[in-house]
Each structure stands twice: as structure tokens, then as C-alpha cells.
C-alpha positions as CSV (number, residue, x, y, z in Angstrom):
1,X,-9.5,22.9,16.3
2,X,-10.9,26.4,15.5
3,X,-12.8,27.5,18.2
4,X,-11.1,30.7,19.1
5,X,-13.1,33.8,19.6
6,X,-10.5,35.4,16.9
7,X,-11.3,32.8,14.7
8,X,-15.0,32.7,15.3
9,X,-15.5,36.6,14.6
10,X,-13.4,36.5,11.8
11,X,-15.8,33.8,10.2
12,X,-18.7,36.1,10.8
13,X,-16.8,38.6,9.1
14,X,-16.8,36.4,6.4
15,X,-20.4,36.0,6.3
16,X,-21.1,39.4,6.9
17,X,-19.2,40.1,3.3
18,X,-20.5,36.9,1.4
19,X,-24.5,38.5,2.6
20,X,-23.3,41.8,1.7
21,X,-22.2,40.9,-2.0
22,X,-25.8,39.1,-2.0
23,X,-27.7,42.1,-1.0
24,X,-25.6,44.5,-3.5
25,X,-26.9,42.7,-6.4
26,X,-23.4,40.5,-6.5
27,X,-22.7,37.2,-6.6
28,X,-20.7,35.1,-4.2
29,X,-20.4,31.9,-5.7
30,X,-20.2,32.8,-9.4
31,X,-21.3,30.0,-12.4
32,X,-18.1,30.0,-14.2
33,X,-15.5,32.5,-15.2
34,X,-13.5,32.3,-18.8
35,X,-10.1,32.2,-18.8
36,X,-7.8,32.6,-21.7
37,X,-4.2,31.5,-19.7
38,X,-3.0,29.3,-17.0
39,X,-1.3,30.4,-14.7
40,X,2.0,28.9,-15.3
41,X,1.8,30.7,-18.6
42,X,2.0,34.4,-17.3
43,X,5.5,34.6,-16.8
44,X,6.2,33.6,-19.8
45,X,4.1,36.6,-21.8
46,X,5.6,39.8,-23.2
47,X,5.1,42.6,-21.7
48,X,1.9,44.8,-22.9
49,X,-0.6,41.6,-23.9
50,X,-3.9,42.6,-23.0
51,X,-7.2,40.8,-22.7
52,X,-5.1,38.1,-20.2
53,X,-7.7,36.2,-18.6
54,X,-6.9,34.3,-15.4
55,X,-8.3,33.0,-12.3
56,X,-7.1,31.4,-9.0
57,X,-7.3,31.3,-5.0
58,X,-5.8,34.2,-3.4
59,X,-2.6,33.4,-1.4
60,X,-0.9,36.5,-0.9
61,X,-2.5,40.3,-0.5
62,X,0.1,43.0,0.0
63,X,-1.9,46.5,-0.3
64,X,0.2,50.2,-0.5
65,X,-2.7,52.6,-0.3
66,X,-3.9,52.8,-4.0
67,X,-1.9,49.8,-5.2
68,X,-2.3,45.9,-4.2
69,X,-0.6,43.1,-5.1
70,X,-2.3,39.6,-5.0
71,X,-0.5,36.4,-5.9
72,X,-3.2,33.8,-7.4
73,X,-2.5,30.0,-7.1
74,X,-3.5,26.7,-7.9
75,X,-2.2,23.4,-8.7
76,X,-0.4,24.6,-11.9
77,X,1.6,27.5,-10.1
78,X,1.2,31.5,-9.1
79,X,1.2,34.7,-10.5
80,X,1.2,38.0,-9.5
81,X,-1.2,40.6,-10.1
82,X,-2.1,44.2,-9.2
83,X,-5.1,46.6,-8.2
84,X,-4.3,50.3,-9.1
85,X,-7.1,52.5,-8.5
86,X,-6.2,54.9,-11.6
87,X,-6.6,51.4,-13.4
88,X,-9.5,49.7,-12.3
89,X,-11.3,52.6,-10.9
90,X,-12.3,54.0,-7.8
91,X,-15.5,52.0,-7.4
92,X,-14.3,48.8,-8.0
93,X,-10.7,49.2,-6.3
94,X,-12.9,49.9,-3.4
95,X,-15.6,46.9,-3.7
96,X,-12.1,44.9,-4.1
97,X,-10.8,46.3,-1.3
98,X,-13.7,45.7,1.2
99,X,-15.1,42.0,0.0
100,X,-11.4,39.9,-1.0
101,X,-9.8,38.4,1.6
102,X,-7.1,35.8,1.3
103,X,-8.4,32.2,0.1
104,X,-10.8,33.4,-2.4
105,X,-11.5,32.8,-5.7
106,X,-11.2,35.9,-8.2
107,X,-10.9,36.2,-11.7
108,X,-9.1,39.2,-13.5
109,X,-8.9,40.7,-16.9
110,X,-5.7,42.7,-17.4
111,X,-2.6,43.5,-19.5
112,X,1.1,42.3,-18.6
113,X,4.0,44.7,-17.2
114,X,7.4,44.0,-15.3
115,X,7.9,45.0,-11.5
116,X,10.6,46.7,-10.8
117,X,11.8,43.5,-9.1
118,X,11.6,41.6,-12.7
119,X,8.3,39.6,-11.7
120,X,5.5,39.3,-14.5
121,X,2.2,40.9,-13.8
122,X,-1.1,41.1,-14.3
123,X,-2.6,45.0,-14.3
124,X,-6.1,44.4,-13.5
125,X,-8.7,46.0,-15.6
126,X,-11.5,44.4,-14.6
127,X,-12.3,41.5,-12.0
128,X,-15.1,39.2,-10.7
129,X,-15.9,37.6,-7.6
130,X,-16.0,33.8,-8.1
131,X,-16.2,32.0,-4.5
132,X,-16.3,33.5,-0.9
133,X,-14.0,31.3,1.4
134,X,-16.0,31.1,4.9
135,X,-13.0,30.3,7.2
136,X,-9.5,31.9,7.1
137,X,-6.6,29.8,5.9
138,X,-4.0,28.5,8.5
139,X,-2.4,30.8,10.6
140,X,0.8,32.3,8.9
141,X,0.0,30.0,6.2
142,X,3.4,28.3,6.0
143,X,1.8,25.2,6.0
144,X,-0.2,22.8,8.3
145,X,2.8,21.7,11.1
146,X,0.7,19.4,12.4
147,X,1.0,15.8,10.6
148,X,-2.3,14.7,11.5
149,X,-4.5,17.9,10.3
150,X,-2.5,17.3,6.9
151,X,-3.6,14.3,6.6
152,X,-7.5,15.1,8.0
153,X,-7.2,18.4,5.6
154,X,-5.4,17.6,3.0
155,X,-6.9,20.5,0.7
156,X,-4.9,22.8,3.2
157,X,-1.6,20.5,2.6
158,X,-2.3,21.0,-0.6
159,X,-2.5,24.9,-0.8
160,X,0.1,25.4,2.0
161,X,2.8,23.1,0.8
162,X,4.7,22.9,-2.9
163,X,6.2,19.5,-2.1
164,X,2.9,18.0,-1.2
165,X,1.3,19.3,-4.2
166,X,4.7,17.9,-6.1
167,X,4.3,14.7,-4.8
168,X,0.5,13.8,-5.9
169,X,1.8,15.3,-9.5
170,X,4.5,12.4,-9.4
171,X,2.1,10.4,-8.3
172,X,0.0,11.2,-11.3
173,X,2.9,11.6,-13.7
174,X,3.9,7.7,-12.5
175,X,1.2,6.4,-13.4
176,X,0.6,8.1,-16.6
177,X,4.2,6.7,-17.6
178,X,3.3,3.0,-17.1
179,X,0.3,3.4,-18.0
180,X,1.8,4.7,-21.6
181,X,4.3,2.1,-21.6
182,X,2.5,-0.6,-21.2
183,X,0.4,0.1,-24.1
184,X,2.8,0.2,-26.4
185,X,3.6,-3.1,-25.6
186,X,0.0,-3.8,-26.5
187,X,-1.0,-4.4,-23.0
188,X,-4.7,-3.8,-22.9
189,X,-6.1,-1.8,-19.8
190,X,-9.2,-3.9,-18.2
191,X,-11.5,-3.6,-15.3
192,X,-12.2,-6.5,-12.5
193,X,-14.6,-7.0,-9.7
194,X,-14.4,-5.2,-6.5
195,X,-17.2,-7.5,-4.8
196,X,-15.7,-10.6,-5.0
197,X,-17.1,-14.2,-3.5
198,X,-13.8,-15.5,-2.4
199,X,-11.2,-13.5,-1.1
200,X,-8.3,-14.9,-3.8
201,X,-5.4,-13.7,-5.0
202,X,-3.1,-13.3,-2.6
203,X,-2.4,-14.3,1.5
204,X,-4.1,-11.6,3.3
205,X,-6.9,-10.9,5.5
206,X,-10.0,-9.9,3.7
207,X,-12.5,-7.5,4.6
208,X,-16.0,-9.3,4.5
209,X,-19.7,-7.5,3.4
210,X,-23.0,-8.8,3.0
211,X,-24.7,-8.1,-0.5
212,X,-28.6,-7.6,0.7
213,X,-29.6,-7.6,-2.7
214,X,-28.2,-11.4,-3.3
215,X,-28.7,-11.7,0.0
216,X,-24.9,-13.2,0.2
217,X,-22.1,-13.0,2.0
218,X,-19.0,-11.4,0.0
219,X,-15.4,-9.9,0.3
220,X,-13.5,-6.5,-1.1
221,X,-10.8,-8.0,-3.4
222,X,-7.3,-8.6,-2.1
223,X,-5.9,-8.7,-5.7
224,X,-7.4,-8.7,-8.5
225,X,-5.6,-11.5,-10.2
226,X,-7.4,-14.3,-10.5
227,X,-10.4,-12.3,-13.1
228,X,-7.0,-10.5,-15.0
229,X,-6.3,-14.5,-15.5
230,X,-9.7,-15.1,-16.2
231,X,-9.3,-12.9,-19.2
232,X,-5.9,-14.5,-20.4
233,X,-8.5,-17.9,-20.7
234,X,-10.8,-16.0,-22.2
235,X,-8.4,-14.8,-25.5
236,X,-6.7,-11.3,-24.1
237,X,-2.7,-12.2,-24.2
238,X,-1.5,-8.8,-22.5
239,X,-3.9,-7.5,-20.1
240,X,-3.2,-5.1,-16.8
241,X,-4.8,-3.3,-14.4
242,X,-4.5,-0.4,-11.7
243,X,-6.8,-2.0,-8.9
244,X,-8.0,-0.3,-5.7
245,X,-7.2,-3.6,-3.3
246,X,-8.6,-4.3,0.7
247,X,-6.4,-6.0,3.0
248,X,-8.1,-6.2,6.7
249,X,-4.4,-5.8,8.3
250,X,-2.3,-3.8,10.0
251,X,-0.9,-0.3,9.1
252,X,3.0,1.0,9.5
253,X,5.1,3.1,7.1
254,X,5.1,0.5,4.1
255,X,1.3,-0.5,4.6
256,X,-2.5,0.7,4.2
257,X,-5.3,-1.5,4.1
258,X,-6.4,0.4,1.4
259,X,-4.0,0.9,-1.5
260,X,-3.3,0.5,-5.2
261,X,-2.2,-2.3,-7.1
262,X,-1.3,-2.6,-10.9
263,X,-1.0,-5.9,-12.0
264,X,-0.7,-7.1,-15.9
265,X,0.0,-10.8,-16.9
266,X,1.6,-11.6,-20.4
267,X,0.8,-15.3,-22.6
268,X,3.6,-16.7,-23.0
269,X,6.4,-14.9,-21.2
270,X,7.7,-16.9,-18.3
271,X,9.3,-15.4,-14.9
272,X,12.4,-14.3,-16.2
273,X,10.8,-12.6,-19.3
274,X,9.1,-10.7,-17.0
275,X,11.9,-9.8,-14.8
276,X,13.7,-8.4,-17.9
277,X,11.0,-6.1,-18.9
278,X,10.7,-5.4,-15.4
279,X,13.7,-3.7,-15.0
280,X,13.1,-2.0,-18.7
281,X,10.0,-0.7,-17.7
282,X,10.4,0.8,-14.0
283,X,14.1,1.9,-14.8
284,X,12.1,4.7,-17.4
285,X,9.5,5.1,-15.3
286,X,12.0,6.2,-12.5
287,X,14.1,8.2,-15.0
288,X,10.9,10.0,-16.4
289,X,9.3,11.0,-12.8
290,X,12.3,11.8,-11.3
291,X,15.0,13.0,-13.3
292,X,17.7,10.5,-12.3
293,X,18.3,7.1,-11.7
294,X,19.3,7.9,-8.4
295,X,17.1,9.2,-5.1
296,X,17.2,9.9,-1.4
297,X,15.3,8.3,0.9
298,X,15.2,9.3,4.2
299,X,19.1,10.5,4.1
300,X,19.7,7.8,2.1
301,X,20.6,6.7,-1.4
302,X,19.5,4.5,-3.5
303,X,20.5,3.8,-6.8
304,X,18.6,1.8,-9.9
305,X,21.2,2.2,-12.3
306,X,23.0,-0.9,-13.6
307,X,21.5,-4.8,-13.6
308,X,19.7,-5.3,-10.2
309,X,21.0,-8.4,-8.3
310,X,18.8,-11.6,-8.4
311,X,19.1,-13.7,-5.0
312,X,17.5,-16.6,-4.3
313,X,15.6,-16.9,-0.9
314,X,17.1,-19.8,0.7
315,X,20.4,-18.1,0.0
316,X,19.6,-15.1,1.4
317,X,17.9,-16.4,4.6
318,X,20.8,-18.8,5.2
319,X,22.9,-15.5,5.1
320,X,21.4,-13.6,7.2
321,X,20.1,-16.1,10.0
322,X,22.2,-19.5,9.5
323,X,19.2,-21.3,8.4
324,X,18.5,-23.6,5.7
325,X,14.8,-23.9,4.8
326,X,15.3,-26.2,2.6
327,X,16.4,-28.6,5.6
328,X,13.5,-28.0,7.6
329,X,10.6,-29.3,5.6
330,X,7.8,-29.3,8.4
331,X,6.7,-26.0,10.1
332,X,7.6,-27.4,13.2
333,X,11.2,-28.0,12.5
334,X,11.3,-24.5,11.0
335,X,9.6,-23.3,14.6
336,X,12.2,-25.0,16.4
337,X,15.1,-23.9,14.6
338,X,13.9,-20.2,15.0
339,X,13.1,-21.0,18.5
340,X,16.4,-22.4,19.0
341,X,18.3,-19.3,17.7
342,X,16.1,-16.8,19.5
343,X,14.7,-15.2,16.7
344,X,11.1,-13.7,17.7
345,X,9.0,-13.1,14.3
346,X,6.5,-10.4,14.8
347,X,3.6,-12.9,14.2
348,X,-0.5,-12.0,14.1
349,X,-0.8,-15.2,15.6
350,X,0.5,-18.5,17.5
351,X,3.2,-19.9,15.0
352,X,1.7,-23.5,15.6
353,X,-1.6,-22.3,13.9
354,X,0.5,-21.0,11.1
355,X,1.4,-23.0,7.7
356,X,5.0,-23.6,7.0
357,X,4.8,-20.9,4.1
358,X,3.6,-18.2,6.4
359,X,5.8,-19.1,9.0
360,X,9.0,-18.9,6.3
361,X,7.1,-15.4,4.8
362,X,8.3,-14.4,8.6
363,X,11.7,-15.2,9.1
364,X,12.2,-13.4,5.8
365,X,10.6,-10.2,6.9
366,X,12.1,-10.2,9.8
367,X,16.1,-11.3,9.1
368,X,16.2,-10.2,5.5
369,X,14.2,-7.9,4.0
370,X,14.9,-4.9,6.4
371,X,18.5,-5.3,4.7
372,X,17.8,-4.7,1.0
373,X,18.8,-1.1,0.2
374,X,19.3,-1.1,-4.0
375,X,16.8,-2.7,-6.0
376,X,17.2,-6.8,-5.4
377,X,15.1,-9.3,-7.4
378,X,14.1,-12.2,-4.9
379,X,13.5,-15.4,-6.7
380,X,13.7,-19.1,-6.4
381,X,10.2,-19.1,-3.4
382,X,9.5,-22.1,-1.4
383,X,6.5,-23.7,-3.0
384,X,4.7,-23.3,0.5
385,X,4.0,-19.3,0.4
386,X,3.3,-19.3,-3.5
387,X,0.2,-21.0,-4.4
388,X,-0.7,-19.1,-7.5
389,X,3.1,-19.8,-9.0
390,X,4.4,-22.5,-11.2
391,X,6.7,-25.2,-9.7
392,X,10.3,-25.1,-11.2
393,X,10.7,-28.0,-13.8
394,X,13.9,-28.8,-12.0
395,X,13.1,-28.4,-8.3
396,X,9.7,-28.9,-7.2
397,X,10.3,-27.3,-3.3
398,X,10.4,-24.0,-5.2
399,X,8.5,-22.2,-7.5
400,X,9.3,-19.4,-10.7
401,X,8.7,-16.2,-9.2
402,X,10.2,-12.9,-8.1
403,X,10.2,-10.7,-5.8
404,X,11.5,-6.6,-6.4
405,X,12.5,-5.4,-3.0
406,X,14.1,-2.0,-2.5
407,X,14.5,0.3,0.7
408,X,13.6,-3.1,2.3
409,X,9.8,-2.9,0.9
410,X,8.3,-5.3,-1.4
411,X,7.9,-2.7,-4.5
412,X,6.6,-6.0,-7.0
413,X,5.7,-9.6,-6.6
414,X,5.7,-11.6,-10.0
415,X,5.5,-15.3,-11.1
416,X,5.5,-17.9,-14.0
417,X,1.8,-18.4,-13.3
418,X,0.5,-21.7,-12.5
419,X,-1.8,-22.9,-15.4
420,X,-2.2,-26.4,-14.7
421,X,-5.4,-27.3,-12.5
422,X,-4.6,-30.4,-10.7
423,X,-1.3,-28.4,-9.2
424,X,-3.6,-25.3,-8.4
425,X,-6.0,-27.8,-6.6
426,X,-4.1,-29.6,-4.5
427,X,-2.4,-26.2,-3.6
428,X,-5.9,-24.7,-2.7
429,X,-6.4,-27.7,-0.4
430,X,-3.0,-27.3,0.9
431,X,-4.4,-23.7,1.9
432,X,-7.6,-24.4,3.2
433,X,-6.0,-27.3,5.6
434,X,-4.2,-24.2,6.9
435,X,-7.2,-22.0,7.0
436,X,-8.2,-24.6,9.4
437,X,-5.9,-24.6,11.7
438,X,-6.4,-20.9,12.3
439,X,-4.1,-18.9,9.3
440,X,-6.1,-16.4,8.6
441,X,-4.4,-15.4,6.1
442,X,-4.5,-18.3,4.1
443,X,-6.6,-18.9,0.8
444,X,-10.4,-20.2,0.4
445,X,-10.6,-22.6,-2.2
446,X,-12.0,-20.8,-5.5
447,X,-13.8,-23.3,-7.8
448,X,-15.2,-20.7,-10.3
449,X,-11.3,-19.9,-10.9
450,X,-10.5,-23.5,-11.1
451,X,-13.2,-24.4,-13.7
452,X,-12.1,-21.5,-15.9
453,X,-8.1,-23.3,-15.3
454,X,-9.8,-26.4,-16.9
455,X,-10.6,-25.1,-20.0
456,X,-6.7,-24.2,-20.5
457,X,-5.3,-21.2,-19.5
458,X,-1.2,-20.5,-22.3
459,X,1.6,-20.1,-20.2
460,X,2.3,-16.7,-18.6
461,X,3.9,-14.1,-16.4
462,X,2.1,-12.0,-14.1
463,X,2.6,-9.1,-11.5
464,X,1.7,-7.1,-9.3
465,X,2.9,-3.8,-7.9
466,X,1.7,-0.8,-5.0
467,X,1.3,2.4,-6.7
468,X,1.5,3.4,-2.8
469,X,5.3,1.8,-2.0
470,X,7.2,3.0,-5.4
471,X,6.3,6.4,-5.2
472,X,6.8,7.1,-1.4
473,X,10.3,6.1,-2.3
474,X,10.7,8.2,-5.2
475,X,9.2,11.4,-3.2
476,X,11.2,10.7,-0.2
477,X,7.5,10.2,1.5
478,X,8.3,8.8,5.3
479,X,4.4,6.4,5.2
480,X,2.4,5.3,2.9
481,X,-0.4,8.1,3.9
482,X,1.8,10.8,2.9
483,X,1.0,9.7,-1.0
484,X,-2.6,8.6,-0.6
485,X,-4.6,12.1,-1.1
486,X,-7.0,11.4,1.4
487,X,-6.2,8.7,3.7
488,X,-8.8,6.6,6.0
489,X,-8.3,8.4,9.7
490,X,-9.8,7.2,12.9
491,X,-12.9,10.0,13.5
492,X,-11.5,12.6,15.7
């Protein structure tokens, strides 16, 4: 915290200057300030240009009597520039000197030279004061060490570090890139409710509101599929969506209960369609963010070259733990066979209260997934932990969907969408009986949705993917709250 005598003075200091400027006839918070380049674009420039307009925070003041130079910076980049006295003048060398300290705003007019040290310049001419920064910046300013404050402060992060400012460009960049992609595939870009009256969608824990106005009680979505699908009924055939999504669970690394989503659906694709264009689509957006089809996470590396695996999830279960779900078809067989081999599944609650699904959804996450390195589709889903998929026409125990895991995270989760209404239904029921018995993480039965499924919904593909997940692996992040800007905290 800055509480510090040193630190306290040097904020009145600060004050002292911004009333000063104010008193003088000056301006400490200026309206605006022209600017004719970025940046980025001065070291690029030939020498002698004059009229260069630029602005930025100061980062870096080194003075030499009756010569200074300043680097400016934003998100685009620095650039150098200098004070001479026998340039600007006496007068306003000297109001530089007395009111700039480092972590304000300036702008400068000036022509371009070469140091002697080969680094493009500015030669101010004339400058303005734009915006007085109150506290100082970080000690040393070599960056926030302290993982917390950059998350609480991440405009400090920001200034102090390159690779965080790198990683919210990717972040951008990604999903830019989709985003581009997917519309020329003539994919159309739509929005869907936040306040939602049933939490569907997906198996999670909800957070619940109360809408005074309606004077009802209501739910921040989970997903945002059910309305996307809505819109399929309603005519669209390619429709997506980059959805802010609630989940009232746990955080770790791979987790926030506040995170991005994009999820499109496609008429008349089924799962495999999708898995195909999958692949097309993240292997460029990989390429294009990164440079490579290869990355390092965490020392280690990961490679999404060549055709990703597809494994089905009986197979790998049986692999990795020696049971067959497929044998076990009550959750209390399942139970006892995990019992029985001393697995302990990190459950939020008593496995009897779970459904059969959630208790599978477990063993997987806890024998398998941590296992997948390389991008891995996961397909062929018990029937019990999908109930927005379609059953397979050949075996009914499992359903048309997939899975993309990599680094052991779930990166997308996709199906041949269930369109028929009886299925959907019974599956609902299936999912409230389970509600009952104390799964809270289980499905309320939506009618609206099902209504809209009885008017006839065409065949389709849908999926869903966290913004959050892919590019913490493509920056090397170590959590989830290293690539969200500005992360929910606990108060301090």
C-alpha cells in the first residue's frame, strides 16, 4: 500500500505542480491534443521531417543539464524524444523542467534526427501539458512483482510490463481472427439475453437475481445457447456469438466464474462437419496469433500441427482407470466401482446426490483429462452428461458430440444438436429428477425452449468455446486471470 511518508510528500509535490500550472494560466488536464503520427511510426521517419506531432505517457526522463531525453509510451510502442534549451527555449525548457515528471501525459511538436547511438528522435520545438499524474509510478518501475497488485492494478501491469500488454493484443488479435473467419463462412454475429429465466444451456451452477421491475426471480446466463438455437428456428442457418457467461463455481488456473464464450451453430452440418472445420478454423487462428503451429506452455510444448486424434470416452476412461462405463449403467454401480478401486473424485457434493452423468463428468476429469497434452478431440459422450446432444442413430447410450481438449483443459465442447422435442423432454425430466436429489448442477426444465423445438428446429452442429482457456495457452498465461484485463478480486 502507499502510505509511506516518501510517497505521501511526493504526491503533494504533485499537487503542488498540477495547482501551480492552474494558477500560471496553464492547464493540467488539457481537452485534446492533435497528433499527426503514432508512435510506432517514428522510427521509421527520415531524418529532418518536421511538424511530427506525437503524444504519450512519460516513461523514461534522463536530463544532461540543457538536454533531456524522454521516452513516450503507450499501447502501440515508445519513442524517444529530446528537450534542448537552444531548441525550445529558455522559458519553456525551464517550465518543462520544473512541472514533467515521469507518468505524465505530454504532447510535442518537433523534427526527426539520429542519436549518436542510431535511435530516432523527436527534437522538440514546442510542447503541451496534457494530464498531471497525482501518484508516482512503481518504484524502479520494472514492473509490479507482486501478482496480486497486477491483477488489482492492472493499468500498472499494463504500463510496466510488454508481455502483459502483448498478451491482451493476442487476446484482441484472436478474436478479431475468428471473428473474420467465421464471416466469411457467412456466419452471422448475433446478440442473446444476459437475464435469462432458466438457467439453460449447460451443467453449472447459476448465479440467481431478482428483476424488481418484473418483480421476478431470474439467472445470469450459463451459455447462451439455447436463444443462438432459438434463432436457427427462427430462419438464421449460421449464427455465433462471443457471450460474457456466469457460472456460480469454483475458481483454479483453467476457471473464472466469469468468462467468455463464443458459440456458433450451423443448419445442417452434423458433429463431424463441425469437427472438420474445427480444426480448419483454430489451426489459422493459432497460426495467425502466434506465428507457429507450435507453443510452450509452462516448459512445455504443444504442438497443433497434423490431424488431431479423435478418442472416444469410454475408451479413454477404460485406459486410464480400468473401467468400462458402459458396464455400469446405474450411478451406483459406477460409485462402487470407483469406490472399489480407490479413486476419490474431487466432488462439490455427496456422489449419491449426484446423477450418473455428473458422476461419469468426474471420473473423466479426474483419470483422464489431466493427461491430454496435444490437441485430442473427445467424442462418442454417454447420453447421461449431454442433454442438449443428439443420440447416435446406432448406439443410443451415447450421443454425437466432441469435446477439444489440450494442455488437459476443455478448449471446445460441440454436438450434433438435439432437434427432436420429445428426446429433449424426456432428457429435461431426466435432469430435473436429478435437480431433485440435490445436483445442483443439473438443468431446470425450459418450456419456452421446448415450444420453440416444436415448431421444427433443421439439423445442426453447435459449439462453444472460452476465449479465456485458448489464449492462456497460446500466451503461456499460468491462470485464467492473467488474460482477463480486469479480473473480479476479493476487496482488500
Amino acid at each position: 500500500m502507499e502510505t509511506t511518508d516518501n510517497v505521501k510528500s511526493e504526491i503533494e509535490v504533485r499537487r503542488d505542480k498540477m495547482n501551480e500550472i492552474r494558477s500560471s494560466g496553464g492547464l493540467p488536464y488539457a481537452e485534446r491534443f492533435e497528433r499527426t503520427h503514432k508512435l510506432s511510426d517514428i522510427s521509421t521517419l527520415d531524418n529532418d521531417i518536421e511538424g511530427v506531432r506525437i503524444a504519450g505517457r512519460v516513461l523514461l526522463m534522463r536530463s544532461f543539464g540543457k538536454l533531456a531525453f524522454l521516452h513516450l509510451s503507450n499501447h502501440d510502442g515508445k519513442a524517444q524524444i529530446s528537450f534542448q534549451k537552444n531548441v525550445v527555449g529558455d522559458d519553456e525548457y525551464e517550465k518543462f523542467r520544473k512541472f514533467v515528471d515521469i507518468g505524465d501525459f505530454i504532447g510535442v511538436e518537433g523534427k526527426i534526427f539520429t542519436t549518436k547511438t542510431g535511435e530516432k528522435t523527436v527534437s522538440v520545438t514546442s510542447w503541451e501539458f496534457l494530464s498531471k499524474a497525482l501518484r508516482p509510478l512503481p518504484e524502479k518501475f520494472h514492473g509490479l512483482a507482486d501478482t496480486e497488485q497486477c491483477l488489482r492494478k492492472r493499468y500498472l501491469d499494463l504500463l510496466s510490463s510488454p508481455e502483459t500488454m502483448e498478451r491482451f493484443k493476442k487476446r484482441t488479435l484472436l478474436i478479431k481472427t475468428i471473428r473474420n473467419y467465421l464471416d466469411n463462412e457467412d456466419f452471422f454475429e448475433i446478440d442473446t439475453p444476459v437475464l435469462i429465466n432458466k438457467a439453460s444451456g449447460a451443467l453449472a451452477t447459476p448465479f440467481a437475481t431478482h428483476h424488481n421491475a418484473l418483480d421476478i426471480d431470474i439467472f445470469l446466463r450459463i451459455a447462451p445457447e439455447t436463444y443462438l438455437k432459438r434463432a436457427i428456428a427462427g430462419g438464421f442457418e449460421r449464427v455465433y456469438e462471443f457471450a460474457r457467461c456466469f457460472r456460480n463455481e469454483g475458481m483454479d488456473p483453467s476457471h473464472l466464474p466469469d468468462f467468455t464464450m463464443l458459440e456458433y451453430y450451423c443448419a445442417y452440418w452434423n458433429y463431424e462437419d463441425n469437427m472438420n472445420f474445427t480444426e480448419r478454423l483454430l489451426k489459422h487462428a493459432i497460426k495467425t496469433v502466434t506465428g507457429s503451429d507450435t507453443i510452450t506452455y509452462a516448459g512445455t510444448e504443444i504442438s497443433f500441427a497434423g490431424e488431431w486424434p479423435r478418442v472416444s470416452f469410454r475408451e479413454l476412461i477404460l485406459k486410464d482407470c480400468g473401467i468400462d462405463i458402459d458396464a455400469l449403467k446405474t450411478r451406483d454401480e459406477l460409485v462402487a466401482e470407483i469406490t472399489k478401486k480407490n479413486i476419490t473424485l474431487d466432488a462439490p457434493m455427496d456422489l449419491k446426490k449426484c446423477g450418473r452423468g455428473t458422476v461419469i463428468d468426474l471420473l473423466y476429469k479426474k483419470v483422464s483429462r489431466p493427461k491430454i497434452l496435444n490437441p485430442t478431440f473427445l467424442v462418442k459422450h454417454p447420453v447421461d452428461i449431454s442433454p442438449l446432444a443428439r443420440r447416435n442413430d446406432t448406439d443410443t447410450n451415447t450421443v454425437d458430440r466432441f469435446q477439444l481438449v489440450v494442455n488437459g483443459w476443455e478448449v471446445v465442447n460441440a454436438y450434433s444438436e438435439l432437434v427432436d422435442p420429445v428426446d429433449q423432454a424426456e432428457r429435461f425430466e431426466q435432469q430435473l429428477n436429478a435437480r431433485s436429489g440435490g445436483d445442483t448442477e443439473a438443468m431446470e426444465v425450459d418450456y419456452d425452449f421446448l415450444t420453440c423445438m416444436e415448431y421444427g428446429m433443421p439439423p445442426m452442429s453447435g459449439w462453444g468455446m472460452g476465449i479465456d482457456r485458448l489464449i492462456a495457452l497460446l500466451t503461456d498465461a499460468p491462470s485464467l486471470r492473467e488474460v482477463v484485463l480486469f479480473p473480479l478480486m476479493r476487496p482488500e
